[in-house]
C-alpha positions as CSV (number, residue, x, y, z in Angstrom):
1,X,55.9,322.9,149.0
2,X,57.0,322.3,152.4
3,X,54.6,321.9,155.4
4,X,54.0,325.1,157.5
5,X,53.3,325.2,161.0
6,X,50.3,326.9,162.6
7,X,50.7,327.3,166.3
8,X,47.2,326.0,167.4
9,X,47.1,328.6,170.2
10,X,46.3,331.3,167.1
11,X,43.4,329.0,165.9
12,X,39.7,329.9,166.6
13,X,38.1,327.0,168.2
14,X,35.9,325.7,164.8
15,X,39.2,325.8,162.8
16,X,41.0,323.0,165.0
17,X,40.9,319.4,163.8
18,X,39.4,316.7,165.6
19,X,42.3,314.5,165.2
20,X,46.5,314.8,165.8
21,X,47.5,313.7,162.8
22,X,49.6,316.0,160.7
23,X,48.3,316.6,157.1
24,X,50.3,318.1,154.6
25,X,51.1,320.6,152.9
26,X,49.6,322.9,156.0
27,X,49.4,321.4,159.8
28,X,47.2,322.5,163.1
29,X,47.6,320.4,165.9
30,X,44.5,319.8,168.4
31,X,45.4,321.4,172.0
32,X,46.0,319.4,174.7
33,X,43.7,320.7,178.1
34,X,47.0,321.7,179.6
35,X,48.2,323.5,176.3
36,X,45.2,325.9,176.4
37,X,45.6,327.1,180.1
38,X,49.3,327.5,179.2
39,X,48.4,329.7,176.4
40,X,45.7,331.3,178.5
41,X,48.2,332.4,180.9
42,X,50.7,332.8,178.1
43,X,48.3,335.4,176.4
44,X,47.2,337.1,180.0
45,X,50.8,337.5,181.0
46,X,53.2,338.2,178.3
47,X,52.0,338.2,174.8
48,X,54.8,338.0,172.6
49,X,53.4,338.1,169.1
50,X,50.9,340.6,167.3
51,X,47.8,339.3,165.6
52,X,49.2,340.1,162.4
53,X,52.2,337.4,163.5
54,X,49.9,335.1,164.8
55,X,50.3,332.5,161.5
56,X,53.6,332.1,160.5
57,X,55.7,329.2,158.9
58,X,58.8,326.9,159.9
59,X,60.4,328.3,156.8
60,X,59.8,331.9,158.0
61,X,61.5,333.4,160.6
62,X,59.6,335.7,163.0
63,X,59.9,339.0,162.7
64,X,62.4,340.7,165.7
65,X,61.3,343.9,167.3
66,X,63.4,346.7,168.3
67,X,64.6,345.1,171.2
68,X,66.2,342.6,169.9
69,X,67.9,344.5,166.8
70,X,70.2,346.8,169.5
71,X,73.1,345.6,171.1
72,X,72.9,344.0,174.3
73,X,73.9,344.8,177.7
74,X,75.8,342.5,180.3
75,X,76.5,343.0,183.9
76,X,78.9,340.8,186.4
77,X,77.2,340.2,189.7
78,X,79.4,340.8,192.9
79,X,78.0,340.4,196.4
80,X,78.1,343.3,198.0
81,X,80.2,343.0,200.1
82,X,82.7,344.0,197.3
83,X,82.8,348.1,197.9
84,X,79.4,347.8,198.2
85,X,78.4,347.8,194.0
86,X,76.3,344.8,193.1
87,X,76.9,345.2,188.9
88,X,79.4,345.8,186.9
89,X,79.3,346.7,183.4
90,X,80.7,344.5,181.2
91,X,81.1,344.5,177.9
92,X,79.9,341.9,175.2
93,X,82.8,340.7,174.3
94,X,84.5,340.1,177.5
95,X,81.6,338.6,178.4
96,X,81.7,336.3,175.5
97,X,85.1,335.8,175.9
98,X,85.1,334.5,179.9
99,X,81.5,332.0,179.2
100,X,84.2,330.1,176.1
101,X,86.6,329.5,178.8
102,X,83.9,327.3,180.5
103,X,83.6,323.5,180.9
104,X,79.5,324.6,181.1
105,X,77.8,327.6,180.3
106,X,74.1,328.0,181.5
107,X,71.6,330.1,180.0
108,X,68.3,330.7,182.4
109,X,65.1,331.6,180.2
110,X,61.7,332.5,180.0
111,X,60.0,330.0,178.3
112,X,57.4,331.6,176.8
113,X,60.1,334.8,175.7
114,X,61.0,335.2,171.8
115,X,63.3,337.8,172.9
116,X,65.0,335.4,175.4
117,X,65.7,332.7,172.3
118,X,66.3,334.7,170.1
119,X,69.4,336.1,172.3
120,X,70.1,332.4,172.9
121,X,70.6,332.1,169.6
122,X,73.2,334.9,169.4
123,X,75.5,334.3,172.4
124,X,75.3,330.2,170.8
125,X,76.2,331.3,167.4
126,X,79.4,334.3,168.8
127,X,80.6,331.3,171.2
128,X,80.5,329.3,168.0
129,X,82.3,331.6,165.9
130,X,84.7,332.9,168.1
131,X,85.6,330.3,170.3
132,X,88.7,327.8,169.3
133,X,86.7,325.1,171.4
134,X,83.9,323.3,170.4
135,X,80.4,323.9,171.3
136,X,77.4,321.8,172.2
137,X,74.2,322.6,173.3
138,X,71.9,321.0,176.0
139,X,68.1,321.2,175.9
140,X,65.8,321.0,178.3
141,X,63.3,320.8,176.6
142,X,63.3,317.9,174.8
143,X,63.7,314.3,176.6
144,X,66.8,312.1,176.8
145,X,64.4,308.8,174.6
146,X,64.5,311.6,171.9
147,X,67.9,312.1,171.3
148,X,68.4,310.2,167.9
149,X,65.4,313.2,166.9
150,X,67.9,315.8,167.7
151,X,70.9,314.2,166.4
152,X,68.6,313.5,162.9
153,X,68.0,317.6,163.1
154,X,71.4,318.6,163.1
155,X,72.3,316.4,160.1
156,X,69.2,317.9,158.2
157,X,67.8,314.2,157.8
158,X,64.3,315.8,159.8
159,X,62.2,319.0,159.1
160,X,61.6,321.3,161.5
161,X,58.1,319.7,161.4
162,X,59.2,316.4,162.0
163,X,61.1,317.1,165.1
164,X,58.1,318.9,166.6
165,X,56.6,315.2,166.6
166,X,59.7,312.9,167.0
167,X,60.1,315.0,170.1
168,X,56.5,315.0,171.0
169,X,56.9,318.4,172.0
170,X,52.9,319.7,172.7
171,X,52.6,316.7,175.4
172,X,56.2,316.3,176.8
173,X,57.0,319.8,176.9
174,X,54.0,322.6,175.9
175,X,55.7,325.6,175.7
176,X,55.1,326.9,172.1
177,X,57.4,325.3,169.9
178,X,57.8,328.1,167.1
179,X,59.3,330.8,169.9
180,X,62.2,327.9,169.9
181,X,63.1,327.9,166.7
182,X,66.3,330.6,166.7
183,X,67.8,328.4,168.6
184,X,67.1,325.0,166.5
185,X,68.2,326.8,163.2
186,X,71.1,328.4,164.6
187,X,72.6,324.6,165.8
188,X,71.5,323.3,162.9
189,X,72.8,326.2,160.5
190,X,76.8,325.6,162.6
191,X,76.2,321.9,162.9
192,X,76.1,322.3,166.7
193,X,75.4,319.4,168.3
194,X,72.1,319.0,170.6
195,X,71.8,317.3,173.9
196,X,68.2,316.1,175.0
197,X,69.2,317.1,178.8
198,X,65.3,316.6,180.3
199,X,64.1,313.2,181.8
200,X,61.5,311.1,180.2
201,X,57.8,311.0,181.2
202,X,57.8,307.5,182.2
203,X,60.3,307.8,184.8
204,X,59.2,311.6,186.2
205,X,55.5,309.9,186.2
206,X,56.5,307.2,188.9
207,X,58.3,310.0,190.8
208,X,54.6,311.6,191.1
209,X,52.8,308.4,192.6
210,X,53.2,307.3,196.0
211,X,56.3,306.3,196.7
212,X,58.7,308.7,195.2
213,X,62.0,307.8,194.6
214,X,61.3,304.2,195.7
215,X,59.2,303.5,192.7
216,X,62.4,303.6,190.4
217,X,64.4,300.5,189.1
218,X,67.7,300.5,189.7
219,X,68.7,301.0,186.1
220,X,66.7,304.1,186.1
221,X,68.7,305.4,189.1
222,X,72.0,304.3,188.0
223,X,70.9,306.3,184.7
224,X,69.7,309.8,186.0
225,X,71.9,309.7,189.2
226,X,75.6,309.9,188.8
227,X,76.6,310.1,192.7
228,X,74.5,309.2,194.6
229,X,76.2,310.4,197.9
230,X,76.7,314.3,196.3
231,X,73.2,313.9,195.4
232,X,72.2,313.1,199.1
233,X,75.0,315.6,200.8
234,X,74.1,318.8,198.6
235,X,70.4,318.7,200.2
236,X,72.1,318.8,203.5
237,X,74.0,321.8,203.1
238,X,73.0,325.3,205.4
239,X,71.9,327.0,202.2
240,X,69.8,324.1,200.6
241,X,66.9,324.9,203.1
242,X,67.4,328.5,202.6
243,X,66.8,327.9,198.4
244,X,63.7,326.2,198.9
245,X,62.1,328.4,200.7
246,X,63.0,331.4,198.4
247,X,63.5,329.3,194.9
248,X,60.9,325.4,195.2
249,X,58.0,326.8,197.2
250,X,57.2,330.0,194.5
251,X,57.8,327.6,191.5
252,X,55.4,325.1,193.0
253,X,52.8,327.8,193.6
254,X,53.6,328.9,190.1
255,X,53.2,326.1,188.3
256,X,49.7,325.0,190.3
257,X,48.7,328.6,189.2
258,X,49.5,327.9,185.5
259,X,48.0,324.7,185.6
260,X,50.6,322.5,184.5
261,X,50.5,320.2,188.0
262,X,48.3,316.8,187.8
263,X,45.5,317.3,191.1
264,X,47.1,314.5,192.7
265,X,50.2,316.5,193.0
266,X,51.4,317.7,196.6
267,X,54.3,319.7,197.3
268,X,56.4,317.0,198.5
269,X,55.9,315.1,195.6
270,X,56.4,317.8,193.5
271,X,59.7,318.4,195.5
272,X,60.7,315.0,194.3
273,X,60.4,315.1,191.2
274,X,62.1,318.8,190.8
275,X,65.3,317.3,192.8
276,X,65.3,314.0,191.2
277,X,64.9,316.1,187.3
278,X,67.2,318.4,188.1
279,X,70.2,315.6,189.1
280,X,68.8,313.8,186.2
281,X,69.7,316.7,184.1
282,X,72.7,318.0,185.6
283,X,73.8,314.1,185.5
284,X,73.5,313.9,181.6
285,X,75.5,317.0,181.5
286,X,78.2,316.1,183.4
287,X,79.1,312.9,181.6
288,X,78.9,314.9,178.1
289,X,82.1,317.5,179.6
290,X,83.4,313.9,181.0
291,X,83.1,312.8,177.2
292,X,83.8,315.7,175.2
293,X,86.2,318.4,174.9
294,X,84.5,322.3,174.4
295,X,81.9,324.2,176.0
296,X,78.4,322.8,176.9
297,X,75.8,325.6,176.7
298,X,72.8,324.5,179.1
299,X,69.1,326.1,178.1
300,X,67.2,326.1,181.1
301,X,64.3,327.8,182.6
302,X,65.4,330.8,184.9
303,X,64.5,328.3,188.6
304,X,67.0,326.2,187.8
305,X,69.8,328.4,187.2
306,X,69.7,330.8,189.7
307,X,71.3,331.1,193.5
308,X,73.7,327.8,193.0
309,X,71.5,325.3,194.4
310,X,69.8,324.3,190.8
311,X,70.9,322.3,188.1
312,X,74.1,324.2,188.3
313,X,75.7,323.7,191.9
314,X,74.7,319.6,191.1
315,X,76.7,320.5,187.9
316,X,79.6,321.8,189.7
317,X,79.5,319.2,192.5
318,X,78.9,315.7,190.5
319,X,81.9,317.1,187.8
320,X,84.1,317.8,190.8
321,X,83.3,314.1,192.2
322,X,83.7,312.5,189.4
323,X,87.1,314.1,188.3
324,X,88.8,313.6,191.8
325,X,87.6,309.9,191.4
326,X,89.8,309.8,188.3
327,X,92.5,311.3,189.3
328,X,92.8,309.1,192.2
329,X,92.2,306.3,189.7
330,X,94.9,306.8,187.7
331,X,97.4,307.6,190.8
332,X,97.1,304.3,192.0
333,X,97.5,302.7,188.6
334,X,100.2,305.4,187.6
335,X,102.7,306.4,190.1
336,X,105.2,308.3,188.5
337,X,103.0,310.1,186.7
338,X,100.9,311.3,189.4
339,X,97.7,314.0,188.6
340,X,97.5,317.3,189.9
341,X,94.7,318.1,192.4
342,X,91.5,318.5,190.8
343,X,90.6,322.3,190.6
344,X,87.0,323.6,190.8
345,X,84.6,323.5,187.6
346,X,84.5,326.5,185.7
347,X,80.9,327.1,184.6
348,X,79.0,330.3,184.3
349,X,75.4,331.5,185.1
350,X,73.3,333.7,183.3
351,X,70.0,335.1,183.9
352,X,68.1,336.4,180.7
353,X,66.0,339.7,180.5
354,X,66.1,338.6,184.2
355,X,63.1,341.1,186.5
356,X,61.9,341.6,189.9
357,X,59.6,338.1,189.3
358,X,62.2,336.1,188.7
359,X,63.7,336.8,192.3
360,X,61.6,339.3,194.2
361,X,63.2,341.7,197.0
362,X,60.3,342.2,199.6
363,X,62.5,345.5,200.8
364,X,62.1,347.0,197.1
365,X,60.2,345.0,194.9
366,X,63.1,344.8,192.6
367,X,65.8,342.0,192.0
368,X,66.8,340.5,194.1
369,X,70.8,339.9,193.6
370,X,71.9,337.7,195.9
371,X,70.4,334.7,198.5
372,X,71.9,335.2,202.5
373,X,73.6,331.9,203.3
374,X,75.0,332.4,206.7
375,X,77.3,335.4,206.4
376,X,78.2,334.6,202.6
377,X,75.9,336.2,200.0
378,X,75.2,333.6,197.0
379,X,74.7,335.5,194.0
380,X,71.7,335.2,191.4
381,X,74.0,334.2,188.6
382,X,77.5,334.9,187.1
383,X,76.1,337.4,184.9
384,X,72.4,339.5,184.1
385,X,72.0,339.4,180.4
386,X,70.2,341.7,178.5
387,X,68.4,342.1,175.3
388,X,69.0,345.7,174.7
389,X,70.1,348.5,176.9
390,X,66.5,349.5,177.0
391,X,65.5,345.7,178.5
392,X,68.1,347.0,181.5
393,X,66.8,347.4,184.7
394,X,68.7,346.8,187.5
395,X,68.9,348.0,190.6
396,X,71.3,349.6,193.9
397,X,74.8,350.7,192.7
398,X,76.3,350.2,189.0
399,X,80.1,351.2,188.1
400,X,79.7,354.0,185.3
401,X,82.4,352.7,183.6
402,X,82.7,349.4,181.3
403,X,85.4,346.6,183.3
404,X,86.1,343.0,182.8
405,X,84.2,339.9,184.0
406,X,84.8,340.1,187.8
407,X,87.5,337.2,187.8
408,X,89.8,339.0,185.7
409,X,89.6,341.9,188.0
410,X,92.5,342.5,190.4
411,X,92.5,343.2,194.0
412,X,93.6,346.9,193.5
């Protein structure tokens, strides 16, 4: 019989047992301090499963609710600038269709939404299916030391169960493991490869003392960043200041109201650490496209997607760095063979089930769209993906009719 999982957030307080070791053929886990105000706030904010869902095994799927049994809806983001419409229809498809053409495709979640995973685990599997270049997909989740967990996964040499603690997912990570799992068996059902994108503990840890940045060796910087001079110059750009203010300040205040901040943590060292995880991250990206032909599909939470400055312009600024360094390269050793110039990464954004929290308007209280740098408006993402047409809330202008992605519109 194989084990079954019982998320402990479901367990009354007498039924938990005093120790963390897993005992077969059923297995509760003892919450963590930090675990409990998660699911605390998890349960005040957005409950996602009914009592009568609230034990459930690894080998049985959740249940999917109306939402996510309708087809979804998908708008391209313009600035509006562009005759003044901010979203167009597009339809699945296409949308499909333009994210396989990418060197990196990211995905911006709720952590604590079933609905968001479980359309993760759709647009993974249609890229999969449908696309003539392979697929990999990057987690952020789960730590780069736990890499040969995931890689044991996808074979099918680990249970579901035993990933949970290879990865030692309740203290590394604490978002509740089970509303990951259409993702998991959708890579491991395709054979997908999984990337452990997040940095360890150890090192994130000495970012949080006194110190910073300093505290690192110089293995671990050569390890988590890939240019060091990108990583310096992007925090220098006009709209750098502009995305703290409106993206790092709210997540610090979120995450101090959730709990999940140590008391010696400030902002500025919680500025740190953010920065220095999200080049980390967007480093171990960049030298899997360096590595690997295909599409890497990048889970992350919503902050770290939206309005460029995230793991995503670091994306798009190391992979354009690095591929001008070898074309040079190979110039100089090959001269009659000389390299084109380097042309921009294509990657593509997406906000999932995004709403008015994720990126709050003051002059509506909607979504807000796009971030003011200077005259140019930086939009939220590539595209607003949603569950079902019913999910769809967006707001100012919409074309009434269904168009391509906006880069395979034409000027007329």
């Amino acid at each position: 019989m194989a084990a079954a999982f019982v998320p402990q957030h479901a367990l009354p307080p007498r039924a938990r047992p005093r120790h963390r070791r897993p005992r077969p053929p059923t297995c509760s886990i003892r919450p963590s301090r930090r675990r409990l105000l998660q699911t605390a706030a998890l349960a005040a904010t957005a409950p996602l499963l009914p009592p009568a869902q609230a034990f459930w095994p690894f080998a049985s799927p959740p249940q999917s609710t109306s939402s996510q049994q309708t087809a979804s809806t998908v708008f391209s983001v313009l600035p509006t600038t562009i005759a003044d419409v901010n979203l167009l229809p597009v339809h699945f498809e296409s949308a499909v269709q333009s994210c396989a053409t990418a060197d990196v495709v990211f995905l911006g979640e709720h952590h604590n939404s079933l609905v968001d995973h479980t359309l993760q685990a759709r647009i993974i599997s249609t890229l999969h299916s449908t696309s003539s270049r392979p697929v990999a997909v990057a987690l952020e989740m789960v730590q780069q030391k736990f890499q040969p967990a995931l890689d044991k996964y996808v074979a099918g040499q680990l249970s579901e169960l035993d990933l949970y603690f290879a990865t030692e997912w309740e203290t590394r990570w604490v978002w509740p493991y089970e509303l990951y799992l259409p993702v998991l068996r959708a890579c491991r059902r395709f054979k997908i490869p999984l990337i452990a994108l997040s940095i360890n503990s150890e090192t994130l840890n000495k970012l949080r003392e006194e110190g910073g940045i300093t505290n690192l060796s110089g293995l671990e910087m050569r390890t988590h960043v890939g240019d060091a001079v990108v990583f310096a110059d992007m925090m220098r750009e006009s709209g750098f200041k502009t995305y703290v203010n409106e993206c790092i300040t709210p997540s610090y205040a979120a995450h101090y109201k959730l709990g999940l901040l140590n008391e010696t943590t400030n902002f500025n060292t919680y500025f740190t650490s953010r920065m220095f995880r999200d080049e980390a991250m967007a480093t171990r990206a960049v030298r899997h496209v360096l590595a690997n032909d295909g599409t890497l599909i990048c889970l992350l939470g919503a902050d770290h997607v939206k309005f460029e400055y995230g793991v995503t312009g670091r994306v798009r600024r190391q992979l354009f760095a690095e591929r001008t360094r070898l074309r040079d390269k190979h110039n100089q050793t090959t001269v009659n063979e000389p390299m084109p110039e380097v042309a921009d990464p294509l990657l593509r954004t997406v906000m999932l089930n995004p709403g008015p929290a994720d990126a709050y308007d003051t002059t509506d209280g909607s979504l807000k769209l796009e971030m003011p740098v200077g005259d140019i408006p930086v939009p939220i993402a590539d595209f607003l993906w949603f569950s079902s047409a019913a999910d769809a809330k967006p707001r100012r202008q919409i074309r009434k009719t269904l168009l391509p992605p906006i880069e395979r519109l034409t000027s007329s």
